[in-house]
Structures are given as C-alpha cells and as structure tokens.
N, C-alpha and C positions, 0 to 999 in steps of 0.2 A: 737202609732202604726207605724207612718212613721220610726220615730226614729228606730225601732224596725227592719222593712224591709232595711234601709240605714244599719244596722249591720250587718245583715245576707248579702246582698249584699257584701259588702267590704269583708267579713270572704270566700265568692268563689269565689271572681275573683282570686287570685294565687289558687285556686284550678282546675279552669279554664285556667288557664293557665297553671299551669304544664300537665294537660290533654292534651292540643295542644302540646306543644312538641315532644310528639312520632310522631304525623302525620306528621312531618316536617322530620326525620329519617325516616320512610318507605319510604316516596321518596325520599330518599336517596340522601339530598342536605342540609349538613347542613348548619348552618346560614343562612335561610331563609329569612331573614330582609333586605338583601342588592336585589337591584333592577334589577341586573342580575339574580338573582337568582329567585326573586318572576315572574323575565316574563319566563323564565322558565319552572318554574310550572304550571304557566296560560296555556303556551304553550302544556306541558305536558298533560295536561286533555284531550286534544283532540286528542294525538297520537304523533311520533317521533317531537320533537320542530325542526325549520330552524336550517342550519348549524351554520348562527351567533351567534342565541341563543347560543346555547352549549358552544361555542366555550367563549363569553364572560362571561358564569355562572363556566363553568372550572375555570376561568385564577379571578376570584372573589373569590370562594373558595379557589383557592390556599394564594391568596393575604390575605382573611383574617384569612387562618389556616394552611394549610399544606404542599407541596406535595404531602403526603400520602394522606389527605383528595381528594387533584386534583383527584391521581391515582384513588380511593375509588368511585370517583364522576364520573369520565371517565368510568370507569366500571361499573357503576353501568349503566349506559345510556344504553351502549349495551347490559346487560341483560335483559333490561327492553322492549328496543325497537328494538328486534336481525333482524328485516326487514328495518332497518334505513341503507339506502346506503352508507351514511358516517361514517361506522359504524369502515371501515379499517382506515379510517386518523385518527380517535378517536385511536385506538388500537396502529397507529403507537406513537403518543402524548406519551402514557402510558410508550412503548418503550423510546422512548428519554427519559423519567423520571427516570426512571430505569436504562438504559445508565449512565446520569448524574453521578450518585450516585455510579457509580461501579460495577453496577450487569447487568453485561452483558449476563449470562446466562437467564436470567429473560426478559432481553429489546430481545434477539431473539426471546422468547417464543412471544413475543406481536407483532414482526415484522411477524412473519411467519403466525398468526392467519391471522393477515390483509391482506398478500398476499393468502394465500389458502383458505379462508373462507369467502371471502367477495369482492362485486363486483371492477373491474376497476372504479373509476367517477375519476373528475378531482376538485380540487381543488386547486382555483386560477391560474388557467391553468396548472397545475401538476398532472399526473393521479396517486391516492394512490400506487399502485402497483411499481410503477416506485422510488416512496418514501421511500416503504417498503424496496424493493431491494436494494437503496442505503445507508439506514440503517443498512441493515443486512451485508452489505461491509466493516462495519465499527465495529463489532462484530463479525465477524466467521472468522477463524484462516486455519478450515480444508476446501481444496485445492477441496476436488470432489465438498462439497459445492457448494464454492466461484466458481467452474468451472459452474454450474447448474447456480447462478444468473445470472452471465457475461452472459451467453447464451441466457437466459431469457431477457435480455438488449436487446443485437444483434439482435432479433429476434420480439420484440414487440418495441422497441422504436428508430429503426436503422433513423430515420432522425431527432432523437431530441439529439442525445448521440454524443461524441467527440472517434470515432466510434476508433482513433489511440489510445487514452488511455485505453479505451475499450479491445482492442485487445493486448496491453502492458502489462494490470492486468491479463488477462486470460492468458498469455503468461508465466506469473509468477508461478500461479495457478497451469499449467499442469506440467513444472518445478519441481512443489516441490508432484505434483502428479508422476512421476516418468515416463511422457507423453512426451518422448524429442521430437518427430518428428511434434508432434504438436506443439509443445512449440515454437520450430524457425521459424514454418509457420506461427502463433502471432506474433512473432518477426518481421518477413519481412511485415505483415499485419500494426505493428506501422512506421516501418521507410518507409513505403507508403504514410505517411500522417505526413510530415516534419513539420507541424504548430503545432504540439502537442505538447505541455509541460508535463511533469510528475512532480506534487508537490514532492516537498522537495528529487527530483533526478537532479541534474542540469546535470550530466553529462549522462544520460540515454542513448542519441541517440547517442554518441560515443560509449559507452560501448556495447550495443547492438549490432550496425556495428561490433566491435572485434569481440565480440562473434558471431555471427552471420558468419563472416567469419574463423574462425578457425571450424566452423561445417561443412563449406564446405571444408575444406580441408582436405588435406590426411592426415596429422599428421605424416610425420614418422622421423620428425626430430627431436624427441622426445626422450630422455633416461631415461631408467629404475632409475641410481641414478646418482646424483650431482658427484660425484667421479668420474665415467667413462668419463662422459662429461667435466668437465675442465681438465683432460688428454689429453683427443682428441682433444681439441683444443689448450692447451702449447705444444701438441707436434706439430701441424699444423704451430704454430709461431716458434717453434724451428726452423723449418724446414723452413722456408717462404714460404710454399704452401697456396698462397690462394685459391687454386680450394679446398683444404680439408677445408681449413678456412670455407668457405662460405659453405659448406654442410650440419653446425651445426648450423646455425644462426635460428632461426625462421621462418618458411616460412610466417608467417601470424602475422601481431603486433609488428614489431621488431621496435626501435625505437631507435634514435643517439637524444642526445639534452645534455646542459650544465644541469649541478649541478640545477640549477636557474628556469629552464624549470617546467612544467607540462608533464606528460606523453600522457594529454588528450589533449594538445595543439596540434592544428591541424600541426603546425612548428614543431612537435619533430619528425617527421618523412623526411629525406631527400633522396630523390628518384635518385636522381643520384651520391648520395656520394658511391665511388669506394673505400671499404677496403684495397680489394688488390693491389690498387697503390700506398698506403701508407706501407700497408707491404712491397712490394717488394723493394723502396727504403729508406729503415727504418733497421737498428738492434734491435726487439722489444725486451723487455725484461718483466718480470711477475714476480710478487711476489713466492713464495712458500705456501706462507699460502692462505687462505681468507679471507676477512676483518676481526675484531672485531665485526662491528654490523650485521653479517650475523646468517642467524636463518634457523629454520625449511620450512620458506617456501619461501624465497630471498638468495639472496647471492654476495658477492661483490670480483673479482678480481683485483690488481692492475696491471696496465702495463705503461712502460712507451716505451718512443724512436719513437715514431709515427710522429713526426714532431718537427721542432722548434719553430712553433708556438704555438700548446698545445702539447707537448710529453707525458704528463698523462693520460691515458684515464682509466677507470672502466667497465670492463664488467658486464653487471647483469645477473643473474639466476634466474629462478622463478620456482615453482614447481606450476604442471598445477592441476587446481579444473575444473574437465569437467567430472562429472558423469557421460554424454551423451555418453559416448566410456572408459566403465572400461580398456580396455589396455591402455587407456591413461592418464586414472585419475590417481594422483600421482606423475607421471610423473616430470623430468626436462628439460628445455630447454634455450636456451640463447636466452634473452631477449630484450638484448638493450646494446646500449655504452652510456656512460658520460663520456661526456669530461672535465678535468679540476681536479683540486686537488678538495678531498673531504672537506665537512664545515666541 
C-alpha cells in the first residue's frame, strides 16, 4: 500500500510542477528561481515592491534571459502597479533599451510616457523628468520638439543645468526652426557664460562670436557673384587705390594669417595691419585666373609684389550661408589674406 502511494506521488510531482509554471508568467517575471526575483514577488503581494526591488529583479532577468524579457519585465510592473511613483524611471530604463538597439522611435515613445504621464520623484538625486528630457535630446531630430524640452530644462531645472549649453542647443534648435532672432539671442545667452564647453565642438565660442557678429552687422559689403567682386578689386590694385581696396574687404571676420595658421586662431587676425601702405608702395600684380583648388563655395587669387619680404599673398573668397538675411545668403565676399606661397 505504501509502495502504491510512493508511485502515485512521484507520477504528480512534475505534474505539479508544470501546474506552477503558469503562475510564475501572470506575474509576469520569468525565471522565478533566482533571488531577485522571488523577493520581488514576495514584495509584489502586498502592492507596488521598493525601488531597489525592481530595479535589481529587472537587471536578474535581463542577466539570466533577455533584454526583451527586461523590457517585457519593466512593463509589465507598470501595468500592474500604474500608481507606483517610480513608474517614469522604469519607462525611462525601457527607453534606453530600445535606444540601445536602434529604435529610436520606440525609446521616444517610452521617454515621453515618463515625462507626461507620470510624477516628477527623484532618483538618486535626479528627478525622472529631468532624465526623461535628456533622453529625449538624445532621440528627436525635429527642432519645435527639441525647442519645447530645452524650455522645459530652463524652466524646471534652471539651477541644476550648465544653463550656457542649454541656451547653445536651443540656440541651434530655433536655427534649424527657421526662428533667427531668437536663435542669436541663444547665442549671446551662451557666450554669457564663457566656462561652457560644447562636446565634440572645440571651436563653438569662436564660431558663435563670427556669427553672432556678422548678424549684427550691415552686410553690405557683400556681392551678388564671385565675378563682379574680384573685378572690383583687380581693378582697385590696378589702380592702387586703397580707399576702393578696403571697401570690399569684409566688414566682419576678415582674417590676414600664413598658409600654417588656423582661421580660428585668435593670431589670424591683425588689427593694425595697413593694406594700403603696402599697396601704395608696392606694383601689386594678380593672376588672371583663380586658383585650381577653388569651388563652389571658396576661391583663391594669386597676387604677388606686396613686399620683399613675403611678395605672395592669396586673397580668399567665400560664399556667405546666412539664411538669417536671404539677400544675403549666397552671397560673396572677401574673406581673408594668406600670406606666403600655397602648399
């Protein structure tokens, strides 16, 4: 008789245990066996589990099956427990998963739950919101967006944020929004706050400063095409008039520096170099053509006779990118000298 009952036992325990099974999937954590996971559930019985919980039954589940399972397991929490306050840093987690992987449209879908659907809290002294936002900076491309988070920064987190970069990104934002008058009052808002760096722009706050000054200015030393302009100025050296000479130079950005120089080097600019007392005792002479390596948007003249120290010099041309004032976008104007024979 024992014997009997010892058979029948053994023949339902895996029948008992495939029964358990399912209840370990409705709550929705699979691999149940590992110890994050069982407090978890313990947790679970009695209503949303502590942040730590979750956090280290996620990062178990992922470790012993998935990401998708993570995602599967993160989601599932907040459907389960949609009054769990930490419910946006979970959402934002989902997000970076999704990130990770390439699917950016899918990581906004998760960043933007978290910020509009779910309270401010702070985690680890970071409030979700703030997380969310700089998530979503990192996935959204369109400019009215990206103009709405930045604003949402400025406005909710103005003493925790590097308020110059802040106003540099939005600056960018209104830019490619089509928002110029804003865009340079950004601008002057970043070169207010000189300690800022911009990742992977070394040269920002010079670039800026240009720009930033050619919008203040009149622009009317500007020509419709390349052509007309080094006319007006061979004929200005034919003549040795430096008062025409200098009328075509750039009012804003012009720059004298060797072959060897940077444009952005704060030296490539010499404030008391006089053109025209070199023209004046000088026979300048100028090529007919223009360079070889000149294009659609540079262009290079040669001249020589300026001295016997460097007699070579290279005028530049540049054609102007300033959307901000269509009669002037297009545009050509003279740029800058090099001095020295070309590499």
């Amino acid at each position: 008789m024992n014997f009997m009952r010892l058979r029948l036992l053994s023949a339902l325990i895996p029948l008992l245990l495939l029964l358990a099974l399912p209840l370990v999937s409705v709550r929705g954590v699979p691999g149940g066996g590992d110890l994050p996971i069982r407090n978890y559930l313990s947790y679970a019985a009695e209503g949303p589990p502590p942040f730590p919980v979750v956090e280290r039954a996620a990062r178990a589940t992922r470790d012993r099956e998935s990401t998708s399972a993570m995602i599967a397991f993160l989601t599932g929490h907040v459907t389960r427990f949609p009054m769990d306050q930490n419910n946006g840093y979970y959402l934002s987690i989902v997000g970076d998963l999704y990130r990770d992987q390439g699917g950016n449209d899918l990581a906004r879908q998760y960043y933007r739950r978290a910020l509009l659907r779910y309270p401010d809290v702070h985690v680890r002294g970071v409030p979700t919101h703030q997380i969310s936002i700089n998530r979503l900076l990192t996935v959204v491309e369109d400019p009215r967006e990206r103009i709405e988070y930045l604003h949402y920064l400025q406005d909710h987190y103005r003493e925790s944020i590097d308020r110059g970069l802040v106003a540099y990104y939005l600056a960018r934002a209104y830019e490619n929004a089509g928002r110029w008058s804003e865009a340079f009052e950004s601008y002057r808002v970043f070169l207010a706050h000189p300690g800022t760096r911009i990742p992977g722009e070394p040269n920002a706050r010079n670039e800026t400063q240009r720009r930033v000054a050619f919008y203040d200015s009149n622009r009317q030393w500007t020509h419709r095409d390349l052509e007309s302009l080094v006319s007006a100025i061979t004929s200005a050296l034919w003549a040795q008039n430096p008062a025409a000479l200098l009328r075509y130079r750039a009012g804003e950005n012009f720059f004298t520096m060797s072959w060897q120089q940077d444009e952005m080097d704060p030296n490539s600019d010499i404030p008391t170099f006089d053109i025209g007392a070199f023209l004046r005792r000088s026979r300048v002479r100028f090529s007919s053509d223009l360079e070889l390596n000149s294009n659609a948007n540079e262009a290079y003249l040669r001249t020589w006779g300026w001295s016997h120290r460097i007699p070579t010099w290279y005028l530049y041309f540049r054609r102007i990118d300033f959307p901000a004032d269509p009669d002037v976008h297009g545009n050509w104007e003279w740029g800058g000298i090099l001095f020295g024979e070309a590499f």
